[in-house]
N, C-alpha and C positions, 0 to 999 in steps of 0.2 A: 591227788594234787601233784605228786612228785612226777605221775604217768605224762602227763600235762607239763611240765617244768620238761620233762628229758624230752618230749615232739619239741617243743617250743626251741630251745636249744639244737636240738638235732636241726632245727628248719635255718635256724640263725648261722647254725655252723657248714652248712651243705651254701646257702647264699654267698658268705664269703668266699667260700671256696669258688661257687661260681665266677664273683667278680674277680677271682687272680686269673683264673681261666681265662678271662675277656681281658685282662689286659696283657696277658700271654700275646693272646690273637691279634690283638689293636696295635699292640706297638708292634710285630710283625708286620701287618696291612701297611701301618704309616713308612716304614723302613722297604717294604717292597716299592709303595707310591712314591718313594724316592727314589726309585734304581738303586740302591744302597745293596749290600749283601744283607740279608737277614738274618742278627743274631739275638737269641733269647737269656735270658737266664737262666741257668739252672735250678732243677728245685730248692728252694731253701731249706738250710737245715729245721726252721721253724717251721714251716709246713709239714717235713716227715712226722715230727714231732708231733705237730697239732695233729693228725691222723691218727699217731697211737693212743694219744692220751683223750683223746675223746669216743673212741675205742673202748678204752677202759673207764671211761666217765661214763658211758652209756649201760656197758654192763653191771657197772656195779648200783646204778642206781634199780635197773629194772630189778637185779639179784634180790635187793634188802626189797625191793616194791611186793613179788612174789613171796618172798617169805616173811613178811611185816602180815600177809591174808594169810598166811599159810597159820604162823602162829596166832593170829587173832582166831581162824576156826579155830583150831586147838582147843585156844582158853574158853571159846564158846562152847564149846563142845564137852569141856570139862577134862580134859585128857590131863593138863597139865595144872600147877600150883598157880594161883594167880599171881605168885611174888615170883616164881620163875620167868612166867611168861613175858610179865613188867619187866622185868630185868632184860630178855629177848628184843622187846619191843624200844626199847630204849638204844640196846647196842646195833640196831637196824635201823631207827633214827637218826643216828651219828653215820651210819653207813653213806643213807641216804643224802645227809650233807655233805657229805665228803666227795659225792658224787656226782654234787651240783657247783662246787668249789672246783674239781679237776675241771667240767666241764667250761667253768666261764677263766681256767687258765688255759685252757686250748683254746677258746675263745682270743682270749691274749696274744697268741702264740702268732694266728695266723693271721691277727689284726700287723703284729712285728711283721708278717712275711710281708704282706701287703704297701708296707713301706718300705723295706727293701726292692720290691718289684718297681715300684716308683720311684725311689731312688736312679736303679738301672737305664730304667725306661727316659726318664728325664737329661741322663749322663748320654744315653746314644743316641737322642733323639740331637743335641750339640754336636754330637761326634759325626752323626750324617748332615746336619746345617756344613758343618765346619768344610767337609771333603766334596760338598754341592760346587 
């Protein structure tokens, strides 16, 4: 289920990212289609941001996913106490949400850039009316 949560995410986070991409591009295009000089924004500090930490939201969820099976064989297997193992699978549980929680604050992060990108976008898109 969590394998399925972090694709699911990864696709939602890779999409946004897309659309800042296209409005990189678009409000270039509109500012060229006006003889205008062509200036962008630079990247927001919220976007670097949303990069790392969904970086680390992704690995930490796969991490607890891999050893959430790792220690379930175990206890199947018998290697380990079953009150150990409980205890394992509990603190890989909390793992796993904690990995779903960073993930939907990068989610956050780049939803912020994306309004800043529109912010800009809408400020120079007046600035080239203005100098027409």
């Amino acid at each position: 289920m969590f394998f399925g949560f972090a694709s699911v995410f990864a696709a939602i986070s890779f999409a946004i990212a897309k659309i800042l991409g296209e409005f990189r591009v678009g409000g270039g295009s509109v500012q060229q289609a006006a003889n205008a000089d062509v200036k962008t924004l630079r990247m927001p500090t919220t976007a670097k941001v949303f990069i790392g930490i969904m970086a680390m939201a992704m690995m930490i969820i796969l991490a607890a996913v891999v050893l959430h099976v790792v220690a379930g064989v175990t206890i199947a297997a018998g290697g380990v106490s079953a009150l150990q193992g409980e205890q394992w699978t509990i603190w890989l549980e909390a793992a796993r949400r904690f990995g779903v929680q960073l993930y939907l604050f990068s989610i956050l992060l780049v939803l912020a850039s994306i309004i800043q990108v529109i912010r800009y976008q809408s400020f120079r898109i007046r600035q080239v009316a203005e100098t027409s």
